[in-house]
Phi, psi and omega in degrees: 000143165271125178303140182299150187315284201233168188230127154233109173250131212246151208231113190257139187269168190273129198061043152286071197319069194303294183318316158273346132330305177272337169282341167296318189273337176280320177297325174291010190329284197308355179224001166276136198275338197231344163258173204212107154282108202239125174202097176241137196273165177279017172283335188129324198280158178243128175293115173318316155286004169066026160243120144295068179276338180277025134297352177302162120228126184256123163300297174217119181312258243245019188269167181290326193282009177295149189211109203223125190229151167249154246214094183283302190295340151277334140330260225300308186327309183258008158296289180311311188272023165286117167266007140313096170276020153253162152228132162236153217227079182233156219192157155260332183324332164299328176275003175245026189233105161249043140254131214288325162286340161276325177259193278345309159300350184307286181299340174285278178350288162336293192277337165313358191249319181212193193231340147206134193265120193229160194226146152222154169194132162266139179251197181193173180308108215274333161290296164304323177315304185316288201284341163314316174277329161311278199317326179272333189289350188260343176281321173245079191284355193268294179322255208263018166284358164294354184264353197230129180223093186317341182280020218211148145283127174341135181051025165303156186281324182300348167274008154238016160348314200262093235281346158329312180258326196311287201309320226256321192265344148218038124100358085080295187266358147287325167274017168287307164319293167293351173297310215263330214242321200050261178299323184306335205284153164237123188263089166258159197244126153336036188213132162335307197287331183245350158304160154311105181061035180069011201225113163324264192331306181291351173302311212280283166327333168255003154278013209229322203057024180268026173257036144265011191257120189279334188287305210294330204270315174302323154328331214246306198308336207251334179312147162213143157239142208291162152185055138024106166263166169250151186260185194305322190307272189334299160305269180337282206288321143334269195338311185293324176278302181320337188271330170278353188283311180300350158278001178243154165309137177077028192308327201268331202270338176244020148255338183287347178296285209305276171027251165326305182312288136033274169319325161264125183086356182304303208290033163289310205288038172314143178178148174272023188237132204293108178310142191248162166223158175285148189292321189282342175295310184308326202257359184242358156276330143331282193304296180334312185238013187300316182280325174276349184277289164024243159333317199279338199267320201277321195261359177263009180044053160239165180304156171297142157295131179291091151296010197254190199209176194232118187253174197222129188301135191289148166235135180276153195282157179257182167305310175289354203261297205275026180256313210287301161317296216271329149346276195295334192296310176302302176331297179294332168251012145307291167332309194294326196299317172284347192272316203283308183282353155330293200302331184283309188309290186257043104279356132006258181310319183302322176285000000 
């Protein structure tokens, strides 16, 4: 078989605009002119959102005792079957595989496949990250609530109890990747300021050398994918259910409930008021991971990662704000009231 030109793999860390990335080069198959964008299942078919997350295989998700390898031979599988000669690849499954011995075969594989390998990864900030992740872990509790833990305040020291989120805010499980790929890895840092036109998506198309094609680069410029930030109000009122939800049986199957429940009537809570973290959480969670992100800016050859942070003056909640909380609060439970006697009803009938 002949090696392919170029290899590219994108190792998406989580909240990075991992996601948009891959729907955007997947929607774009058909008009990339010189890369082959590849996320093929092992049927053959191809996923549509442009993640290879199956390629991840987990012994144990979210415990110390977790053990997470990639599926190598499905990887090199959808290189080799490209009738292209660049190809890319992007997954979050990567960004959770540090062990070193697994990449090194990785990296043998590889080249047996092309004659350059190129590696990308974007990082961010261990402060936007932090709170990037509170806000989805509270929106999606099924993804990233292992990153998030509501009996805590945002950027609590207690949220890194877990050497799980600890590896992922100072860059940890990258530098296993640079120990093995060296020269291969490309690091860019997660800021506005530093893309290509300012823009996620066209960094990518000019590291690609695909931004002289004026149709994909205006493309790039123009995407939007929905993704709803919350305001403090929304946040506040999350936070109060997940927290009563961990206290009940079944914690995981009845945050995924309330949620959906959630979801109707959330946009009630409108406000203009920004969500804040406390200043004093911030600066000992700062102190917490500082020497090692550090450490990680020296051997990953980047500019400093920005510790620093923006504090925003607490808005005391008003009157209307706590009509409002009690509003909705009442809504959902009306709801919930009606979902448990559905669920009573017909086993009823069934018996």
């Amino acid at each position: 078989m002949l090696k392919k030109d170029k290899v590219i793999l994108h190792i998406g860390l989580h909240k990075t605009g991992t996601t948009t990335i891959q729907q955007f080069m997947s929607d774009s198959r058909n008009i990339l002119s010189d890369v082959d964008y590849v996320c093929h299942l092992r049927n053959g078919d191809y996923r549509e959102d442009g993640n290879s997350y199956f390629l991840l295989q987990q012994d144990n998700w979210y415990d110390e005792h977790r053990s997470y390898k990639i599926d190598i031979a499905l990887l090199i599988s959808n290189i080799k079957n490209s009738k292209k000669k660049k190809v890319m690849l992007s997954t979050e499954a990567l960004s959770w595989c540090s062990d070193k011995e697994i990449l090194r075969t990785l990296k043998c594989e590889l080249f047996k496949v092309t004659h350059n390998l190129l590696i990308l990864v974007y990082i961010r900030s261990p402060i936007s990250l932090a709170v990037s992740n509170f806000s989805e872990g509270l929106k999606y509790p099924n993804s990233v609530s292992i990153l998030t833990d509501y009996n805590y305040p945002c950027l609590s020291v207690e949220n890194l109890k877990r050497e799980i989120s600890y590896e992922h805010y100072t860059f940890k499980n990258i530098l296993a990747w640079q120990e093995v790929f060296t020269e291969s890895l490309l690091v860019r840092e997660f800021s506005t300021n530093n893309f290509y036109k300012k823009n996620l998506l066209a960094d990518v198309l000019n590291i690609l050398d695909l931004n002289k094609d004026p149709k994909l680069l205006q493309n790039a410029l123009s995407y939007r994918r929905k993704n709803e930030s919350l305001n403090m109000l929304q946040i506040y009122y999350l936070i109060s259910v997940h927290r009563l939800s961990n206290r009940l049986p079944g914690t995981h199957k009845v945050k995924s409930l309330l949620f959906e429940l959630i979801k109707h009537k959330l946009h009630w809570l409108k406000s203009d008021k920004i969500f804040h973290f406390d200043k004093g959480n911030a600066e000992l969670f700062t102190a917490k991971i500082k020497d090692d992100v550090l450490i990680a800016n020296g051997k990953l050859g980047i500019d400093d990662i920005n510790l620093g942070y923006k504090v925003i003056e607490k808005s005391p909640l008003s009157i209307q704000d706590y009509f409002k909380l009690s509003g909705i609060f009442l809504v959902h439970l009306f709801l919930l009231g009606i979902y448990i006697t559905n669920r009573v009803y017909k086993k009823l009938r069934i018996r």
